[in-house]
Structure formats: C-alpha cells, structure tokens
C-alpha positions in Angstrom: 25.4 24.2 65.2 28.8 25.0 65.1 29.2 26.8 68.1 28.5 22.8 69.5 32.2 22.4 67.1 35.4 22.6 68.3 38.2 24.3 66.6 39.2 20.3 64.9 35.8 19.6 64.0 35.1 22.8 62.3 38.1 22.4 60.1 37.5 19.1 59.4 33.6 20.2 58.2 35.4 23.2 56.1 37.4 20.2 54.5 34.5 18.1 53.5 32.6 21.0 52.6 35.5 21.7 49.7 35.4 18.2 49.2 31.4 17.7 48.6 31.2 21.2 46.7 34.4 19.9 44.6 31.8 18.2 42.1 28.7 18.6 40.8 28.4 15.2 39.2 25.6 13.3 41.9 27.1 10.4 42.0 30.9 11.6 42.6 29.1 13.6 45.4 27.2 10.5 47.0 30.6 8.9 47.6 32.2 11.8 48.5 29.5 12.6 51.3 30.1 8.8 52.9 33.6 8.5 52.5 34.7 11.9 54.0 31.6 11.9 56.6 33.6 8.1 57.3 37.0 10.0 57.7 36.0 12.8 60.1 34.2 10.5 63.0 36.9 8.5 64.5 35.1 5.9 65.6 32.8 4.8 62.7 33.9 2.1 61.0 31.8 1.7 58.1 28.1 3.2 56.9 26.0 3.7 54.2 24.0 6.4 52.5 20.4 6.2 51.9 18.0 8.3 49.8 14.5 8.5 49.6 12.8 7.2 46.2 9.2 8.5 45.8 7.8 6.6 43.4 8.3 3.2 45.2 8.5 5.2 48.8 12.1 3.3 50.5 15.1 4.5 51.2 17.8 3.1 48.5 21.5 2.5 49.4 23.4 4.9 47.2 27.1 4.6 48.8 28.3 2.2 51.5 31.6 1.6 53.0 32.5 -1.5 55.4 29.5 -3.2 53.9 29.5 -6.7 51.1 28.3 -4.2 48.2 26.3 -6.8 46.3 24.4 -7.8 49.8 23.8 -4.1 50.8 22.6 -2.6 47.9 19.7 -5.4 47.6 18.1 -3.7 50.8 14.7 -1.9 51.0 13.9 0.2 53.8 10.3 1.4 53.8 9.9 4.9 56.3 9.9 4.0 59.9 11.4 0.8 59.3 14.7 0.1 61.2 17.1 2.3 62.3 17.6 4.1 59.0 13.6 4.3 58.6 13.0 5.7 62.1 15.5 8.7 61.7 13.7 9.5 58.5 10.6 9.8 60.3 11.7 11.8 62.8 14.0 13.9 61.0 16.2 13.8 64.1 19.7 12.5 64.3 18.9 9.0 66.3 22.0 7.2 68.5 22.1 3.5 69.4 24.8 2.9 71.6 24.5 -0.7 72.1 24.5 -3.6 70.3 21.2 -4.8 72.1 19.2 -2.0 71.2 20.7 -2.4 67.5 19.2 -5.9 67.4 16.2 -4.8 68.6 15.5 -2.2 66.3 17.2 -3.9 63.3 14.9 -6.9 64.1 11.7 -4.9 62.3 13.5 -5.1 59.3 11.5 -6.7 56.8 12.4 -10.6 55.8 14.6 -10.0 52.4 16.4 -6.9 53.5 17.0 -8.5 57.3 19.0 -11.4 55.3 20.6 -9.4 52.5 22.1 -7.2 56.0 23.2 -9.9 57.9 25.3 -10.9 54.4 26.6 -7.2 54.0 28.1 -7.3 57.8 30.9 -8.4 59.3 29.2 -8.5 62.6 26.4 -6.6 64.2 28.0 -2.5 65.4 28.3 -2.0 68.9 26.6 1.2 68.0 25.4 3.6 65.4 24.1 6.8 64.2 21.5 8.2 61.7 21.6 11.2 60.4 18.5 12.6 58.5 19.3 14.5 55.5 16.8 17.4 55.2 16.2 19.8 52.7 13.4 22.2 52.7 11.9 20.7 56.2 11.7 17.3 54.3 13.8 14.5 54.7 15.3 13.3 51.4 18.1 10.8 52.9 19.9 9.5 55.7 23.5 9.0 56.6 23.8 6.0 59.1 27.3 5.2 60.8 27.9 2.3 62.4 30.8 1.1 64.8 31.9 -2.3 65.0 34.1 -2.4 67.5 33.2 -2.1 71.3 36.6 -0.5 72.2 35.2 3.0 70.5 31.8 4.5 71.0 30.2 8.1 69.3 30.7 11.1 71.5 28.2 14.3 71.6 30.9 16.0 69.3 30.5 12.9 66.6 26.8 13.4 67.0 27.2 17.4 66.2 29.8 16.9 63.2 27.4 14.1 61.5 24.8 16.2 62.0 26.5 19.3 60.8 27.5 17.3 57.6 24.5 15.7 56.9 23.5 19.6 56.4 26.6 20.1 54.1 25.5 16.8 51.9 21.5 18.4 51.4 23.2 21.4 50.4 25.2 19.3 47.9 23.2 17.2 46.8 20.1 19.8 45.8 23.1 21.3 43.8 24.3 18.2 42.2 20.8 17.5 41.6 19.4 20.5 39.8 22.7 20.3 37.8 21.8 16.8 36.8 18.2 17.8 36.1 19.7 20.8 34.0 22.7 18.5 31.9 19.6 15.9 31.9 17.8 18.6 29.8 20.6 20.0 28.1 20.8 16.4 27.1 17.6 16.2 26.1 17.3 19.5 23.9 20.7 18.0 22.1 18.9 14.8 21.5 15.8 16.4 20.2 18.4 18.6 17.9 19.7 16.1 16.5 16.5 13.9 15.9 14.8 17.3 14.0 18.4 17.8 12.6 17.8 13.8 11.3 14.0 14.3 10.8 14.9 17.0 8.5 17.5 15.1 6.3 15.1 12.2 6.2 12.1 14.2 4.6 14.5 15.9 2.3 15.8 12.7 1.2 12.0 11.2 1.0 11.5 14.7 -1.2 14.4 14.1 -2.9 13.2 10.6 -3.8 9.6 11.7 -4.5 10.9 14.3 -6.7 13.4 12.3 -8.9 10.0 9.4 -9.0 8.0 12.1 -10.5 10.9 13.6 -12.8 10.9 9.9 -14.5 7.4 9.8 -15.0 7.2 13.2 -16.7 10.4 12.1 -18.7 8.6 8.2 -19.8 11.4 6.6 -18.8 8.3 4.3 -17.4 7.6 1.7 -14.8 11.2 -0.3 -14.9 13.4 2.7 -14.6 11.2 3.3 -11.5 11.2 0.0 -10.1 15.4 -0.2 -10.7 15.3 4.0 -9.0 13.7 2.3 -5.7 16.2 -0.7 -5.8 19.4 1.6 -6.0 18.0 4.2 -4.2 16.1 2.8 -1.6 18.2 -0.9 -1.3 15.3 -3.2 -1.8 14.8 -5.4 -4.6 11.0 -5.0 -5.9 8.5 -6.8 -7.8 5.6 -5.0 -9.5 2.8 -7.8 -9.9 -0.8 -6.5 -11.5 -4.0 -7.3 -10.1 -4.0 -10.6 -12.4 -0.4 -11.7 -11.1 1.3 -10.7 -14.4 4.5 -9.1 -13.2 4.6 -5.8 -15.3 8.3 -4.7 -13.9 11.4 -6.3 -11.6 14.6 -5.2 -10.6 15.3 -9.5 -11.2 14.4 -11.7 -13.4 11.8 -14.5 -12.7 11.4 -14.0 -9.4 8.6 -16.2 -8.3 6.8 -18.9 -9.8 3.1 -18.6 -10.3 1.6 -20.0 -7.2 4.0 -17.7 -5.2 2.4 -14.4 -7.0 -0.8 -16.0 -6.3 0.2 -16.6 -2.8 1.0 -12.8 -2.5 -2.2 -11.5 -4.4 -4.2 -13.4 -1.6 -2.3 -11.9 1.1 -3.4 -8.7 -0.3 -6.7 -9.4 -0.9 -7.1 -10.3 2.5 -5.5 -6.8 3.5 -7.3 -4.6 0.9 -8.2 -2.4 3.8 -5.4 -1.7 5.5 -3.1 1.7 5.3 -0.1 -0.1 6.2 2.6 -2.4 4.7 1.3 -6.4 5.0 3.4 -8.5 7.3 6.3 -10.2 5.6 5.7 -13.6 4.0 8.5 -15.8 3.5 9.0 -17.3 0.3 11.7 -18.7 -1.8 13.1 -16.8 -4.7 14.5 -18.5 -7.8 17.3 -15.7 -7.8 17.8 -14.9 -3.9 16.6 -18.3 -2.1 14.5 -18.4 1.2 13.4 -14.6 1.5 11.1 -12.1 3.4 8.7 -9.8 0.8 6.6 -7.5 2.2 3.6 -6.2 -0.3 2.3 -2.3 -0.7 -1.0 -1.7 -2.7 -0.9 0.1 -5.5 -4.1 1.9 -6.1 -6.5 4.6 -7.5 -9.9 5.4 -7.1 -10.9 3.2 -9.6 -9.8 0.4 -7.1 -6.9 -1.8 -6.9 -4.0 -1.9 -9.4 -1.5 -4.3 -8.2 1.3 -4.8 -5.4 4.2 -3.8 -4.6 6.5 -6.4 -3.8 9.7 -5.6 -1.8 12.0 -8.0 -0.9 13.0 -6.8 2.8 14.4 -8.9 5.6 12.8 -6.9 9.5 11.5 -3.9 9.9 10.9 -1.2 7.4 12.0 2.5 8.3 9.4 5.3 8.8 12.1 7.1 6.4 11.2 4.1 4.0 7.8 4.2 4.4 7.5 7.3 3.2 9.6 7.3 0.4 7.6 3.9 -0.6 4.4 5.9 -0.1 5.3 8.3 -3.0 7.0 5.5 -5.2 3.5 3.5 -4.8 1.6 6.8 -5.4 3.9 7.5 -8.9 3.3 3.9 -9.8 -0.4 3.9 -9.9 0.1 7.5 -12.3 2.4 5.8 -14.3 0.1 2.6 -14.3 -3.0 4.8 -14.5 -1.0 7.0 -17.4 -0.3 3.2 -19.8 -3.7 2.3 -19.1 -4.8 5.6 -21.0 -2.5 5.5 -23.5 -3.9 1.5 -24.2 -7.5 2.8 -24.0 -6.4 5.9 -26.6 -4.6 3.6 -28.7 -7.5 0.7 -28.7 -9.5 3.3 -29.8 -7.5 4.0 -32.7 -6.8 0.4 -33.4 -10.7 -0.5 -33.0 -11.7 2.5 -35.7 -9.4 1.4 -37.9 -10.9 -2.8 -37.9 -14.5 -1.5 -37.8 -13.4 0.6 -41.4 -11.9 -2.6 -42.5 -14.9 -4.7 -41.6 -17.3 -2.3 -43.2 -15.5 -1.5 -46.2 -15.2 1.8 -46.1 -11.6 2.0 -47.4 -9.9 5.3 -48.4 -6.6 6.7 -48.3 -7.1 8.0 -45.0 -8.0 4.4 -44.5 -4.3 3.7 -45.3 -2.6 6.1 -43.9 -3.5 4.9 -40.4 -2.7 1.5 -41.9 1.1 2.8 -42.3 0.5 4.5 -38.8 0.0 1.0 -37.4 3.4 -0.3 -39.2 0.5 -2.3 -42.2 1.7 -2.3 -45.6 -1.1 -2.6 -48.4 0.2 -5.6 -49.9 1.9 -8.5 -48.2 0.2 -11.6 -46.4 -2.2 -11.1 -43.7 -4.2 -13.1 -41.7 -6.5 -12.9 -38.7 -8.1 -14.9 -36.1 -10.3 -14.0 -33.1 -10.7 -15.1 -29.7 -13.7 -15.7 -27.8 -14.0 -15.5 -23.9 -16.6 -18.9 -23.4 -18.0 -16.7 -19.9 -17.4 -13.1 -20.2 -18.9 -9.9 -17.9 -18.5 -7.0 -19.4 -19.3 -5.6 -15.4 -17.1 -7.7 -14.0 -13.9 -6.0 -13.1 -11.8 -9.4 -13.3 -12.4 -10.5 -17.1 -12.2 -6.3 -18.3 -8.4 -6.6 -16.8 -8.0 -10.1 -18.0 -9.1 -9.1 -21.7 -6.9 -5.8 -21.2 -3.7 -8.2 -20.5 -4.0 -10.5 -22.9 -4.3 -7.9 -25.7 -1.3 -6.2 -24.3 0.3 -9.7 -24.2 -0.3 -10.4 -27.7 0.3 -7.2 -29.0 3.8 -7.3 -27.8 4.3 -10.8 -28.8 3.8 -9.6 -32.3 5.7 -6.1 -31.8 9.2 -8.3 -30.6 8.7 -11.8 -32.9 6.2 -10.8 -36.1 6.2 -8.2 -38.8 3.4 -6.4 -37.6 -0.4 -6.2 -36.3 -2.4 -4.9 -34.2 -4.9 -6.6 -31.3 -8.1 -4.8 -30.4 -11.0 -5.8 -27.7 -14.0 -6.1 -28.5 -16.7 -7.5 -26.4 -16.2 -10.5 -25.2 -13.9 -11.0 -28.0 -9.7 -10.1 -28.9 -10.1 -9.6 -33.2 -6.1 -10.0 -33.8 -4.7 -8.9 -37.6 -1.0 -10.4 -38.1 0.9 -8.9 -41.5 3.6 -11.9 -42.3 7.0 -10.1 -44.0 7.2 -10.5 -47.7 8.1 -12.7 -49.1 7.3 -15.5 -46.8 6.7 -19.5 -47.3 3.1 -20.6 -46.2 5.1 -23.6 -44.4 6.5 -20.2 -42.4 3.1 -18.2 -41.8 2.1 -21.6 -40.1 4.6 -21.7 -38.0 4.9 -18.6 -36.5 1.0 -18.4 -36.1 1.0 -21.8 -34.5 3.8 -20.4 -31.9 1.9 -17.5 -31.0 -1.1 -19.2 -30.6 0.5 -21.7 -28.2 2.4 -18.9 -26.5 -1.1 -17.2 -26.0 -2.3 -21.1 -24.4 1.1 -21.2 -22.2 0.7 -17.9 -20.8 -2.8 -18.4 -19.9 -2.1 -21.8 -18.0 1.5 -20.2 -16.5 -0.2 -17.0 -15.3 -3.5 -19.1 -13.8 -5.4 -16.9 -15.5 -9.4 -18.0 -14.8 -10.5 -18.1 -18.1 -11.1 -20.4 -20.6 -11.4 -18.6 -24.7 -12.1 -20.3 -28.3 -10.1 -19.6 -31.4 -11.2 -19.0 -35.1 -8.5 -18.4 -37.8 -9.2 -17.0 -41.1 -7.4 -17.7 -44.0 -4.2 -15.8 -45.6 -4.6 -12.6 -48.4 -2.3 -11.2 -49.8 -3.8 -7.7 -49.7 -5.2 -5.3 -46.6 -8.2 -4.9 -47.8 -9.0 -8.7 -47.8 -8.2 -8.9 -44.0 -12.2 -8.6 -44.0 -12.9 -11.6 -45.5 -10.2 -13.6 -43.3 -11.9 -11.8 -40.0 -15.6 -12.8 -42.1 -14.0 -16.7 -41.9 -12.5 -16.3 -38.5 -16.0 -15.2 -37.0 -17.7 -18.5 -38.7 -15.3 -20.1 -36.4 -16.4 -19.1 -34.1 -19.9 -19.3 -34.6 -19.7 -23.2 -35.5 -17.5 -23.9 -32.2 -20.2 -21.7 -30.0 -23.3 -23.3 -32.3 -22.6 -27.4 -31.6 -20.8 -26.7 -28.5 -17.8 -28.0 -29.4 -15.2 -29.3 -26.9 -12.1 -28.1 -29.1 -11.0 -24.4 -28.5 -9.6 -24.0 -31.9 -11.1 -24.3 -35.5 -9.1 -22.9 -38.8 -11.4 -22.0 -41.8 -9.7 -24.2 -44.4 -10.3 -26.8 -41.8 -13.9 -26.7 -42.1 -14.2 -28.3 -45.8 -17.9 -28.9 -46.6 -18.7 -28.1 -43.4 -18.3 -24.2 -43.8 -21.7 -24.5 -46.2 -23.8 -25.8 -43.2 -22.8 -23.0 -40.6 -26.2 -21.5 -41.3 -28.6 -24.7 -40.3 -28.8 -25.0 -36.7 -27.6 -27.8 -34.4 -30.9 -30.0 -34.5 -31.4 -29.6 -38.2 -27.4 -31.8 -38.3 -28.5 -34.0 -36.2 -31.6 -34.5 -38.0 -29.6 -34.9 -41.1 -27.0 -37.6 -39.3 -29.8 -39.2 -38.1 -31.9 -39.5 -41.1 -28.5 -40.2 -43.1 -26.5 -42.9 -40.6 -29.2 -43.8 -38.4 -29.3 -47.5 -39.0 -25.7 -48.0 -39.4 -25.1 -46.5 -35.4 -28.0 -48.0 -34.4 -27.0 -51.3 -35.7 -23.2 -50.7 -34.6 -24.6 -50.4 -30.8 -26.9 -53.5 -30.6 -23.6 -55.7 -32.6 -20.6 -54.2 -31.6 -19.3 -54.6 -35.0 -16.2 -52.8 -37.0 -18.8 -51.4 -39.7 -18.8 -48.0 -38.8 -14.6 -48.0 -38.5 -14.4 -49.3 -41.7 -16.4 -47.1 -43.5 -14.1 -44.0 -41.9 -11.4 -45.5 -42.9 -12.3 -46.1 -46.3 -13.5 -42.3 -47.0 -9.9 -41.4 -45.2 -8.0 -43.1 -47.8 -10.4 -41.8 -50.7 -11.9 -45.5 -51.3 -8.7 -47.1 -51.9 -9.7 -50.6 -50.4 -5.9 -51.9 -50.8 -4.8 -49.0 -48.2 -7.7 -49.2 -46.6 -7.6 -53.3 -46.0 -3.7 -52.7 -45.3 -4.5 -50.0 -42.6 -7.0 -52.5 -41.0 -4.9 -55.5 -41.4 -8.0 -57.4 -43.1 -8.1 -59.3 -46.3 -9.6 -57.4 -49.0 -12.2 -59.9 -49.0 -13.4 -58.8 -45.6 -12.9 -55.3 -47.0 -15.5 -55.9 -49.5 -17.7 -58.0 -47.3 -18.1 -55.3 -45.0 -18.5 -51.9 -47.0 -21.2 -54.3 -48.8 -23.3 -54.7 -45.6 -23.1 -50.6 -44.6 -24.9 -50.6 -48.0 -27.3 -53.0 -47.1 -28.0 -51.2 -43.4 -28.0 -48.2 -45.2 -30.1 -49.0 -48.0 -28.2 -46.8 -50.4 -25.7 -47.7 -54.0 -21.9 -46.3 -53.1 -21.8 -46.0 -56.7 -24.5 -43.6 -57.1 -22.9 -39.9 -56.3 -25.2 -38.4 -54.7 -26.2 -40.8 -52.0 -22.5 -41.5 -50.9 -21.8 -37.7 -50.9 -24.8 -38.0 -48.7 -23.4 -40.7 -46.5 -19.9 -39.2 -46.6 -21.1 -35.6 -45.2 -22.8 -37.1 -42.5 -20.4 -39.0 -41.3 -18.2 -35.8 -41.6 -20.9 -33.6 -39.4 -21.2 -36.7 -36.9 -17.7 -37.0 -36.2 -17.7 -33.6 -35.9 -20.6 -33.5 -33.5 -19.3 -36.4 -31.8 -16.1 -34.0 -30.4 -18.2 -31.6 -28.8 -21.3 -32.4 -26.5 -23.9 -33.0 -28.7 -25.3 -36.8 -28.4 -27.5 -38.3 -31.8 -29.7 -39.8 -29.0 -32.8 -41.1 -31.7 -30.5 -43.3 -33.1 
C-alpha cells in the first residue's frame, strides 16, 4: 500500500503513526486516530469513528469531529446498515462521491438513528468515505469521512492514505486494547489485594473480638461486662431480653416498656428458624426515641434462651455479623454457665429446707446455715408460693418459676438481711431472716414490700401466671423456720381446699379457722348450713338488715352502743333486731356455746362467701 503513497502522504502516515503509537490509553488513541486521520485528507471536513460492540452487535460512535456530539453519539448502526454498516460488511474501503447516492444509502438507516444524524449535521456531505478497520481478517471498526462542501472531493491518494491509516489505527488499537485488558487486570488483582488485605484485618478483628468475649467469660466478669464489650467495641447499643422478656443485661437503662419486649419476643418467635438476623422493627426507646432494633437468637441445644437486641439503624456488616455470631455464641455459655450455677446452688439451698423441714438438725446443719449468710438466732419467717396451673413439662412455667426465684432471691440479697428461695414443684418455699433487733411493725413492712414487689413484677413483666401466697408466722430461732413453713403450707392448703378467690392468706389471719383446715369443704358448708340456715334463708325471701347486723355486732365484740352507732339505728332497733336472729335461729346468745356456734359459722361463711363456694341448700 504504500507504494500507492507519495513522498507527502507517506510522511504524513509516519506522523500519525507517532501520533497513534504516542499512547496506549484507548481512549486518547480513539481521538487521536479521527483527529489526525481528519488532518491528513484535505478535503474531509468532519467524521466519526465507529467500533463494533459484540454483545449488542452495532457499531458505536467512539470519536466524531464536525458532528452535534450529543446527537451523534445516540446512533446505532446495525452491520450492513448505512454507509458505515455496508463497509463493515464488506471490509472494503467504500467511496460515495455524491450527495445523491449519500441520501440513498443513508436513507436505510433505521428511524431513531436517521433523526439523531440529521441533528448531528450541518448538512448532508457531498461525499464520503469508509474505512474498515480490520484486525485479524475481521472487521472491528470503521473510520467514515465525510465532505461537506462540493468545492472539494476525495482523490485515489485520499482513498489510499485512509485506507493505509485505518491499518495504523487496528494496529493501535489491539495495543491499546490488550494494555487496557492487562491495567484492567492489574486493577483487578490490586482490588482483590486489597479486599483479602481487608478480609484479613476483618477476621482478625472478629478474632480479636471473639477472643476478648471468651477471656471475660473465663474471667466472670459476666453477662453486663459482655453486653457493655459489644457496645464499645462493636458501636451498638444492646439489649439482652430472656425467653420470658425479663431483660437480664443493657448497655441503657429501661429501654423498652413491656409490650415493646413482648413485641420483639413475637418477632422472634415467628423467626425461630431462621439463621439470620430478623428484619429491623422500629420502636421507640425511652432513652434514644424512634429507633431500628434488630434481634439475634440466643440459643443452645436445649432450645431458645433469649434475644439479642441491637439497636442498629440499615444494614449490618458481614464483619458484624460475625463478630455478633461469637458474642451470641458466648452469651448462651455464659447464660448456660448461670443457669448451672442456679441449678447447683438450688440444690444446695433445697438440701438444706428439706433438713429443716424434717428435723434433722446438726451442726453440719448450721454450718451451711452460716454458708447461706442464716444466723441461729434472730427473726425468721417464711411463706410459700403456689403456681394455681403448673406443668412440670412445660418449658414456659420451669423458666417462669426459675425467674421468679432468681427475682426474689435478689430482692432479698440488695433490700433484706438474708434468705434463701428454693423451687419446689409447683411451689417457691421462701425463708426471710429479719436483722436483730427489729420492730414487728418493721418485719411487716418489709415483707409486705416484697410481696407486692413480687405482684408488680409479675403484672409489669406479663408474666402468664397466676400464684397463691401462704405466710407463716415469725420465730425467733432457725430451727423454728419449720413450724412457720408447717403454717405457711396450711395456707395454702385452705386457699387451694375452698377455692378461694384471694391469693394471699397469713396464718395469724386464720383465727379459729386454722382448727378446721382438716374437715373438707362440704363438711363447712354442712356446718353453715346447719348453723345459719334459716337466718340466709330468711334474709333472701325479706331482704332485711338481720344478717348485717349480726356482723356488725360480733365485729365490735357485742358492744350494742358501737354497734347501733356504726349502723346509725336506735339501740332499740339494735335490740329488736339481734332478738329476732334469735328467734330465726332458735338459739339463747347468752348461752356460750351456741353463740360460739353461730359466731364460727358466720366466720367460715364469710369466708366461704370470698371464694367460689355457694351454700346453695339454704
């Protein structure tokens, strides 16, 4: 081919030769290729350079000169389509030298890329070339050169240079391109570098994190040294919530009320079976405000322990994960670890109330007494409470009873002397030692406040349950703990025995009454009925204000001044009434033993009347 050149052309192909081989960066080449094929052929006035794309099979505009470059670079040229599209097929260079056969040819253009031209254009060229750029027998591109005025026109020597430099520009491009493919690799190795270089400080920091997790466990620094580890370490604020909702650790205080924890033990529930983190749920926080928390199970093979509760706004890193992954796995030992030490130290605790309920006291007897922080002598008392519905195979009520002995127990570790709370059965038996010396006025008290703080926590926490109370009375000696558990258990057997509606009866509240925990619930109400029969009877058919006024009368010891002054009725009335109860009840208030007779009865039946039990033969 260039024996075709002259001596001007050949130079002027050595000086875009420099020019394209100046580069290797593709795109600097592209322009390079149009602009200088532009400045060697006199008479093109502007062109553009096409490659061949593949994967969608056109030829692209890469470069353009003379051309609108927004208009020109929106057109599509399929192979065989147009000027540009027939010298690609024919891998020939292809002349139009008139602005008739242009038209013609242009005119099979398709529809988007025939307007998007007609924008690019000044006017249509008088003529044109196209170049095919061929590498390897295939055609990869095509220059195309257009004229637009009609005082020049492309000689045979144009026709040779283009075609000469279209040879150049393969060259070029096949080495711009294999150094793109080769910078595009080096790239790629660099980036893979740095993501193992990354991938590598990540799992050493997850390691790292795992590592200093387990370190605290082995140390028992325990489950709020771990939670407050994650929140500096990790930057997430976290919530450890048990299976029951009772939040056992928190890097802040109060963080949700208890219809929120509720709100994220069901989202858990409903997820028990999935490996990853639950989708965020948006709640408010009493400390933070409107927040995102996303929950983690925390489990063993003995099944599901809690939640984790992280408050995280978007998406958790795989870095995170991870590192939450091992903080989950060393809070379920740590949780798994307490949960032993309980069991061990129930154990203990339960050995020691079983010697003290069967009276097999010695001084090893007391030495585990002092182990448990219980002095010989002081004041002690005891109460027990009773689960009403309790499954000793259901999984719910064994971790409900488990938490509210560990509730109790510290209650009395951080506000009482001492004591110790032990489950058994269906029952928590619960020995309190009082410090001495203390008023009685004072015993009351503090029992009464962590009785009620056992009933608050129950209703905050929504626990499912529903329990009884027996207390026994104070002794001032550990020993006699036996007897106050022997009182506490009668309790209890009178509120399960008449089905009583109250869930909590004191011993020295029973009176009398503790003498008839032995007859059975239809022997009382044969007694009431046999004893007061008449008097309800009557009191239902008359609607009178007989039966008031006899309870009033045995409250104020059968004083019939108080009694008439508590009614507001003349004593006459007074005496007119209590008169016809003796009459309905055919019995002599002066004779002893038929008014203690009357007065226990009515006793038992207002007992009986506060739980379910109806006298219905009267």
């Amino acid at each position: 081919m260039e024996d075709t050149l002259n001596r001007k052309q050949l130079k002027l192909l050595m000086d875009v030769s420099n020019v394209l081989n100046s580069s290797v960066d593709i795109d600097h080449t592209i322009d390079s290729i149009m602009r200088e094929t532009i400045n060697a052929i006199d008479a093109a006035d502007g062109g553009v350079l096409f490659l061949y794309d593949e994967k969608e099979n056109v030829l692209l505009p890469k470069s353009s000169q003379g051309f609108r470059l927004h208009n020109i670079d929106n057109v599509r040229l399929a192979p065989g389509e147009s000027m540009t599209g027939l010298a690609f097929l024919a891998k020939n260079c292809l002349v139009f030298p008139t602005q008739e056969l242009i038209k013609k040819t242009t005119s099979s253009m398709n529809k988007t890329s025939f307007v998007e031209l007609e924008k690019a254009i000044p006017h249509y060229p008088s003529a044109a070339i196209c170049a095919p750029i061929i590498r390897d027998g295939k055609s990869i591109g095509v220059i195309t050169l257009d004229c637009f005025y009609s005082n020049k026109e492309f000689t045979q020597e144009d026709i040779n240079l283009v075609e000469a430099i279209a040879h150049q520009a393969a060259v070029a491009l096949e080495k711009a391109n294999l150094y793109k493919a080769k910078e595009e690799h080096l790239n790629e190795m660099q980036h893979l570098n740095e993501k193992m270089v990354e991938q590598n400080a990540l799992l050493k920091r997850s390691i790292d994190i795992h590592s200093n997790l387990t370190d605290l466990v082995l140390h028992g620094e325990g489950l709020s040294s771990i939670m407050h580890y994650i929140y500096q370490n990790i930057g997430y604020h976290a919530i450890l919530i048990s299976e029951l909702g009772h939040v056992m650790a928190s890097t802040i205080d109060s963080p949700f009320t208890p219809a929120e924890t509720q709100t994220l033990l069901n989202s858990l529930e409903e997820a028990a079976n999935e490996t990853n983190p639950i989708s965020p749920i948006k709640l408010t926080c009493k400390q933070l405000g409107d927040v995102s928390v996303v929950l983690l199970p925390i489990g063993s093979a003995e099944g599901n322990l809690g939640v984790l509760a992280l408050l995280a706004d978007g998406e958790i890193s795989e870095m995170i994960l991870a590192a939450l992954g091992h903080a989950c796995a060393v809070i379920s030992l740590e949780i798994l670890k307490n949960q032993a030490a309980f069991d061990t130290e129930q154990t203990l605790k339960g050995e020691f109330i079983e010697e003290l309920l069967s009276g097999n006291v010695d001084r090893a007897f007391f030495e585990r007494a002092k182990h448990l922080n219980l002095s010989e002598k002081g004041h002690f008392t005891s109460f027990m409470l009773r689960f009403r519905e309790f499954d000793v195979t259901n999984q719910y009520d064994n971790h409900l009873q488990r938490q509210m002995v560990v509730l109790i127990q510290k209650y009395i570790d951080e506000h009482l002397h001492s004591g110790v709370a032990v489950a058994k059965n269906e029952q928590i038996l619960v020995a309190i030692s009082f410090e001495h010396p203390s008023a009685r006025e004072t015993r009351e008290y503090q029992l009464n406040e962590l009785l009620s703080y056992i009933k608050q926590q129950i209703q905050l926490k929504e626990w499912k349950t529903d329990i009884q109370c027996g207390i026994g009375r104070s002794y001032t000696h550990l020993t006699q703990l036996k007897k106050s558990f022997h009182e506490a258990s009668k309790c209890i057997q009178f509120l399960r025995s008449y089905d009583l509606q109250i869930d909590e009866l004191r011993y020295h509240d029973l009176g009398v009454q503790r003498l008839l925990l032995q007859n059975t619930k239809e022997e009382l109400t044969d007694f009431v009925e046999e004893t007061l029969g008449p008097l309800l009877q009557y009191e239902r058919s008359k609607k009178t204000e007989l039966l008031e006024t006899l309870i009033l009368y045995l409250d104020h010891n059968q004083n019939v001044k108080k009694t008439a002054e508590a009614m507001h009725i003349h004593l006459n009335t007074l005496a007119y009434r209590l008169k016809r109860v003796e009459t309905i009840l055919e019995v002599d208030f002066q004779d002893s033993r038929q008014f203690l007779d009357v007065h226990m009865a009515l006793n038992l039946y207002q007992y009986l009347q506060k739980g379910t039990v109806e006298i219905t033969r009267m």
